[in-house]
N, CA, C and O atoms as a GROMACS GRO file, in nm:
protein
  308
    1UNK      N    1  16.072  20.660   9.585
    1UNK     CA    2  16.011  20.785   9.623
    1UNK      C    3  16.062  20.895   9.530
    1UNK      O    4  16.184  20.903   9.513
    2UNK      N    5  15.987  20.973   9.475
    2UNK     CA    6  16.032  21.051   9.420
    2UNK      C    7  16.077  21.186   9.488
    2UNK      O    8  16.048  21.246   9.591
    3UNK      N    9  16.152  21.203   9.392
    3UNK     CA   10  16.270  21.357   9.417
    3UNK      C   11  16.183  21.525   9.466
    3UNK      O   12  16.217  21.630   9.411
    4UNK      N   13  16.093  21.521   9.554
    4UNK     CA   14  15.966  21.621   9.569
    4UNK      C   15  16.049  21.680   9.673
    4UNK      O   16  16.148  21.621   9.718
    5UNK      N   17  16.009  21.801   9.715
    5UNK     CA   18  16.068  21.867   9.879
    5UNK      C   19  15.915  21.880   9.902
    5UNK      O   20  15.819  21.924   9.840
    6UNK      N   21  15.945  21.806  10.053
    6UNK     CA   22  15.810  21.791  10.122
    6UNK      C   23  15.764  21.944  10.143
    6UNK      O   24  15.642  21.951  10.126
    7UNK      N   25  15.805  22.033  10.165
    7UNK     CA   26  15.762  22.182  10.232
    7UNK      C   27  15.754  22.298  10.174
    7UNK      O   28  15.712  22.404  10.220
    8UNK      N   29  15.822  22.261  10.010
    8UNK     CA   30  15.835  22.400   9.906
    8UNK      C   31  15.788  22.345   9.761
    8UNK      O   32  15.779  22.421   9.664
    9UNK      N   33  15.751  22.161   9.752
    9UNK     CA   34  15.709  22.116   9.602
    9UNK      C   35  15.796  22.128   9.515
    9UNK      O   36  15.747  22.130   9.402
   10UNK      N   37  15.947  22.141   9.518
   10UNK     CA   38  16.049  22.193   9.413
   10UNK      C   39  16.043  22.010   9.358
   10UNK      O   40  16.001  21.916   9.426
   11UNK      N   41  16.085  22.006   9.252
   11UNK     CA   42  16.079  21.902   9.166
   11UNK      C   43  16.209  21.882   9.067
   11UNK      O   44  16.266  21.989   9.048
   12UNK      N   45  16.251  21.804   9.019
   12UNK     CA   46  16.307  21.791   8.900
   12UNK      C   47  16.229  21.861   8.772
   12UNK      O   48  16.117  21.848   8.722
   13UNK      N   49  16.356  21.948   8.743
   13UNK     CA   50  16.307  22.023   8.584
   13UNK      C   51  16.375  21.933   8.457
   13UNK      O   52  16.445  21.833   8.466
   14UNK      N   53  16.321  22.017   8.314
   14UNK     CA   54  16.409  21.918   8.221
   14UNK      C   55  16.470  21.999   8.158
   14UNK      O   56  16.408  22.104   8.158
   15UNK      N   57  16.560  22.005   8.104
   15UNK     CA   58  16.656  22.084   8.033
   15UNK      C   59  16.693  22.004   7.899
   15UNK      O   60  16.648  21.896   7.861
   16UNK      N   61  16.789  22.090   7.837
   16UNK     CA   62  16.920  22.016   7.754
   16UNK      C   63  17.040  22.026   7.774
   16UNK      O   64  17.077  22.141   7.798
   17UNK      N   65  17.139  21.924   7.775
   17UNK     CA   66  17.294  21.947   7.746
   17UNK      C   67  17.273  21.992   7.611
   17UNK      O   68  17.188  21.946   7.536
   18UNK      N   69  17.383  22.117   7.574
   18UNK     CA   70  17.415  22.146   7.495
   18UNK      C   71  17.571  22.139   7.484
   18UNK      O   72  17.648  22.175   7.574
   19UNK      N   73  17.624  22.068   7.318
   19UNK     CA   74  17.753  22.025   7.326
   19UNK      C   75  17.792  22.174   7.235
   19UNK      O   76  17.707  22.243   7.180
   20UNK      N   77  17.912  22.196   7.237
   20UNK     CA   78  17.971  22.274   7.109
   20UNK      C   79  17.933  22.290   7.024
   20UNK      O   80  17.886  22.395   6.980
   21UNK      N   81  17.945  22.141   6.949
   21UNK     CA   82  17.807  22.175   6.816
   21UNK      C   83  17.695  22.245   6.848
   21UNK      O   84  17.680  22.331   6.761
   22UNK      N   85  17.638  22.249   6.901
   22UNK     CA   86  17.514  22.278   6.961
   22UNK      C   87  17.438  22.191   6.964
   22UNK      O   88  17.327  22.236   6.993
   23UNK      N   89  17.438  22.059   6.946
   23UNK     CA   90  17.366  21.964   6.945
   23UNK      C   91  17.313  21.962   7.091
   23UNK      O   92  17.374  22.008   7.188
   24UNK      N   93  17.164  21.886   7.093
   24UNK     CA   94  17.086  21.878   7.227
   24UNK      C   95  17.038  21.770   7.246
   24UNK      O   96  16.960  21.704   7.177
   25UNK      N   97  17.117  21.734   7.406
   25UNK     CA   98  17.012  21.576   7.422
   25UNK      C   99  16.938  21.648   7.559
   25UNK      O  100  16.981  21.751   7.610
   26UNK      N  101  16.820  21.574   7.608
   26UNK     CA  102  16.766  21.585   7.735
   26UNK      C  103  16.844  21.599   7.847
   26UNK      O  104  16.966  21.593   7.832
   27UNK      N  105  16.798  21.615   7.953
   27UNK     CA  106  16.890  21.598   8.074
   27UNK      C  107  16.811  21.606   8.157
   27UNK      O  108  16.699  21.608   8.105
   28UNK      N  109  16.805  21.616   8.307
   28UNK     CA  110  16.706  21.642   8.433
   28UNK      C  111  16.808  21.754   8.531
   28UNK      O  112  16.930  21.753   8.546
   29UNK      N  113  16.738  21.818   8.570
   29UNK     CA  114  16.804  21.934   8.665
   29UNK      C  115  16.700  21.900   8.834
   29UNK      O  116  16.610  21.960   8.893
   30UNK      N  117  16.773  21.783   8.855
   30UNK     CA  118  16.702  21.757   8.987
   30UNK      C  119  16.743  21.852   9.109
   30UNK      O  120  16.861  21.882   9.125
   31UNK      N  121  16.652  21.895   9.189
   31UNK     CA  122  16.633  21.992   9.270
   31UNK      C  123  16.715  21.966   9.416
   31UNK      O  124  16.717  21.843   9.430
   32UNK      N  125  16.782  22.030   9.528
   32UNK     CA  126  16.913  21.973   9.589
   32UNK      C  127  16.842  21.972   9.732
   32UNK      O  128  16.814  22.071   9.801
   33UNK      N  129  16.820  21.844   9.759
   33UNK     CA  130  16.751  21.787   9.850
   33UNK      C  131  16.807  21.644   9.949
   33UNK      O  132  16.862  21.540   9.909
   34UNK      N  133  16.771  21.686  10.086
   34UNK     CA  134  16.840  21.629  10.176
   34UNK      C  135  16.762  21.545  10.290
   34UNK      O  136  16.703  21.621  10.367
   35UNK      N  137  16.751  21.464  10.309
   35UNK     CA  138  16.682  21.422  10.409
   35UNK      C  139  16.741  21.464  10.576
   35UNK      O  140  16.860  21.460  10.607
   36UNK      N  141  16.651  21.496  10.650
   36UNK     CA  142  16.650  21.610  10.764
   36UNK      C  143  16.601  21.568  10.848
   36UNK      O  144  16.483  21.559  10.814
   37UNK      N  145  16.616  21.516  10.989
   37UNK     CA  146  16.542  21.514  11.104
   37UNK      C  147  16.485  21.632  11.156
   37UNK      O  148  16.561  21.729  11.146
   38UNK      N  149  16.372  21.656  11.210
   38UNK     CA  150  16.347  21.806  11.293
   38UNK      C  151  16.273  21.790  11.439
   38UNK      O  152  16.160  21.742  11.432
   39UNK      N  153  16.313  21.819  11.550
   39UNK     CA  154  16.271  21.845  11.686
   39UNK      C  155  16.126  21.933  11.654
   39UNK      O  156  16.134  22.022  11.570
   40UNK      N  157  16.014  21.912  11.711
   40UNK     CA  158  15.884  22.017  11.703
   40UNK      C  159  15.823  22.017  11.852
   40UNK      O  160  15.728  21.944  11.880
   41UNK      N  161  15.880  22.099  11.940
   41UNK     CA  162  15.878  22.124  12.072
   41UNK      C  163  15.739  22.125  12.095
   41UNK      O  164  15.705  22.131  12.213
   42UNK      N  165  15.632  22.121  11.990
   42UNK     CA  166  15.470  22.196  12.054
   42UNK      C  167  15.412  21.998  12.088
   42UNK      O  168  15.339  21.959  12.179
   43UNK      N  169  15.491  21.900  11.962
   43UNK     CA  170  15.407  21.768  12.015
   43UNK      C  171  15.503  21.690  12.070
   43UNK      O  172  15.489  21.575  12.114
   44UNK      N  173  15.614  21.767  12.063
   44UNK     CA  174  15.754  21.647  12.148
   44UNK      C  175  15.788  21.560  12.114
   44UNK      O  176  15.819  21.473  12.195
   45UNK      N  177  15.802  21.536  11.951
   45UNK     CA  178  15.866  21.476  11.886
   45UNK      C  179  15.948  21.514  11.737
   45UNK      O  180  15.954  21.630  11.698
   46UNK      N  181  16.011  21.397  11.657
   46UNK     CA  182  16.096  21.404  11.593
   46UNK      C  183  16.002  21.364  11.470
   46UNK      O  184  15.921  21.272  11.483
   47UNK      N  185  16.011  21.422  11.371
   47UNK     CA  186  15.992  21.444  11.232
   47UNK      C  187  16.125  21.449  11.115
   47UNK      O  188  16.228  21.517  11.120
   48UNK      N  189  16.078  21.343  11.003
   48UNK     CA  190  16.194  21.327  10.921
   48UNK      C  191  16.132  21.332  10.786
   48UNK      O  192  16.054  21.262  10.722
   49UNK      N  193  16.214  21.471  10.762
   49UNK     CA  194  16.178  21.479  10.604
   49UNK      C  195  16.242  21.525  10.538
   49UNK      O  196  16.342  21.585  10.577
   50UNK      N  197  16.202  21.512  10.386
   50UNK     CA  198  16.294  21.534  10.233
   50UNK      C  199  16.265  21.677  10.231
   50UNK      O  200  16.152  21.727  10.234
   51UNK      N  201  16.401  21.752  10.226
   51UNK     CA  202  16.387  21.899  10.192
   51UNK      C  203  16.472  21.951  10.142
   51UNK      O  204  16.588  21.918  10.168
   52UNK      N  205  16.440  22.063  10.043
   52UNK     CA  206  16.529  22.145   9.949
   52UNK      C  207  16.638  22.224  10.038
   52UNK      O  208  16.595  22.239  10.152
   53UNK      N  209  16.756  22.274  10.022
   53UNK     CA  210  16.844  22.312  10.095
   53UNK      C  211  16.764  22.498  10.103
   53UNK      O  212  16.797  22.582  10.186
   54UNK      N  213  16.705  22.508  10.042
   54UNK     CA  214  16.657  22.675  10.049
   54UNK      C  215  16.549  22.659  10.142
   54UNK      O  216  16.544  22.747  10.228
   55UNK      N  217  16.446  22.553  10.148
   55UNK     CA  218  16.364  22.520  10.278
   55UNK      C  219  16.445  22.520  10.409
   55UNK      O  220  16.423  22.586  10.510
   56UNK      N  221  16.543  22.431  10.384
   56UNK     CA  222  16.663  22.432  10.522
   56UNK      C  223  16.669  22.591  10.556
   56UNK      O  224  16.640  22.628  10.670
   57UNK      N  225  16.713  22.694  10.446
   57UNK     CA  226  16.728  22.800  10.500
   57UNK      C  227  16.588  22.916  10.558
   57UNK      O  228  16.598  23.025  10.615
   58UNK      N  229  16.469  22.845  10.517
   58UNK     CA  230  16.360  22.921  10.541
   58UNK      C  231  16.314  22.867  10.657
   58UNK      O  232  16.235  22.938  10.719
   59UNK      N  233  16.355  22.708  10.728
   59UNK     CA  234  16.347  22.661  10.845
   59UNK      C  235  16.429  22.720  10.956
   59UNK      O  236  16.390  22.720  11.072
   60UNK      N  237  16.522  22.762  10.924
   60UNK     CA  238  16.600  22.832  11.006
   60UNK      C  239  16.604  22.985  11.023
   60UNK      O  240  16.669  23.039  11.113
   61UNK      N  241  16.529  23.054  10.930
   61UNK     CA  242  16.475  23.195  10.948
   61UNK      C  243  16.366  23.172  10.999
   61UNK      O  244  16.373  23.211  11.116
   62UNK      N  245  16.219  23.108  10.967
   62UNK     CA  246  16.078  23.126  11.064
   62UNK      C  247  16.028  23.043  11.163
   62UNK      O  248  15.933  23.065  11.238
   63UNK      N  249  16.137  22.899  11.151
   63UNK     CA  250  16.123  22.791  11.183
   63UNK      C  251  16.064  22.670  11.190
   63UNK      O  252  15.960  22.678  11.124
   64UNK      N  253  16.072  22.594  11.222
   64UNK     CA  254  16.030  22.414  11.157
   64UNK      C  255  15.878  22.423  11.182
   64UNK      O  256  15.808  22.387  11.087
   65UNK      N  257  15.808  22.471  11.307
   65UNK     CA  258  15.658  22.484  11.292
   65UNK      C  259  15.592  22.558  11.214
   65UNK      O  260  15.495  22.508  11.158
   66UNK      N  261  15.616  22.657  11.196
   66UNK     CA  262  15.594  22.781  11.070
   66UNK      C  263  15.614  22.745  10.983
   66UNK      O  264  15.532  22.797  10.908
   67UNK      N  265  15.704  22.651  10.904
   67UNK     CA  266  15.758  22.618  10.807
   67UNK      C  267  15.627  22.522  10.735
   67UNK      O  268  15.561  22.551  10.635
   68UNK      N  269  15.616  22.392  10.830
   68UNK     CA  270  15.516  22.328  10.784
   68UNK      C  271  15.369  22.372  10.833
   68UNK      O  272  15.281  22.286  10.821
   69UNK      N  273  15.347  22.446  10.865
   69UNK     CA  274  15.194  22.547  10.854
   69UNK      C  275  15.150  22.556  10.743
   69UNK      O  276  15.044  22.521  10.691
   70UNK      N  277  15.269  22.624  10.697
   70UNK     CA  278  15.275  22.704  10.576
   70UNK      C  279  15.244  22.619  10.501
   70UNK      O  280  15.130  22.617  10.455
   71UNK      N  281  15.376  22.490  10.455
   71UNK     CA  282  15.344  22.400  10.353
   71UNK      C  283  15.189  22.309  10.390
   71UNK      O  284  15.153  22.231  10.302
   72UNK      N  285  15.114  22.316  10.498
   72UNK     CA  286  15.019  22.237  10.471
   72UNK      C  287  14.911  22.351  10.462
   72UNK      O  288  14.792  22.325  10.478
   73UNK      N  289  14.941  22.438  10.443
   73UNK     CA  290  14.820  22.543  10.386
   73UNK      C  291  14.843  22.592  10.241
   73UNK      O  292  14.755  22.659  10.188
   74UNK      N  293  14.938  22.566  10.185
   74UNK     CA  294  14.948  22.583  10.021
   74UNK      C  295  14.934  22.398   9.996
   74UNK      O  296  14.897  22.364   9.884
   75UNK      N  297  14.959  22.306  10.080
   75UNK     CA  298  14.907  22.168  10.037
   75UNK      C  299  15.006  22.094   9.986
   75UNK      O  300  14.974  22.025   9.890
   76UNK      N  301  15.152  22.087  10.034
   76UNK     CA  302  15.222  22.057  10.021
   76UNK      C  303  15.272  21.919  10.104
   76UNK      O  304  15.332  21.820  10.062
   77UNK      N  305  15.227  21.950  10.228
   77UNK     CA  306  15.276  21.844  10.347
   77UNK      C  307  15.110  21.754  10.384
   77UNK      O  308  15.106  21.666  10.470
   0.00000   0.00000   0.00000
């Protein structure tokens, strides 16, 4: 499965290491993601999903139903 946050689309970016020399190889700047159970009181059950730790914090300001509204109206979830 790939490295996606179900509710915000954050992804792995690509970068470079840069050494002293300045020499450059590739690298990946994968995005910091956690897998999460969530309670959704409206169907009375448990939902488990991959999410960015800044989703964690936007789940906990508008909350887990709001949260995925949202992401399935920009088309995310």
């Amino acid at each position: 499965m790939s490295r996606v946050c179900e509710l915000t689309g954050k992804k792995a970016m690509v970068g470079n290491n840069v050494s002293h020399a300045m020499n450059k190889t590739k690298r990946r700047f994968n995005a910091n993601l956690v897998k999460k159970r969530f309670y959704i009181p409206e169907e009375d059950k448990w939902i488990t999903l991959k999410v960015s730790t800044s989703a964690l914090k936007t789940i906990n300001k508008i909350g887990v139903s709001a949260a995925i509204k949202e992401a399935k109206s920009k088309g995310f979830l």
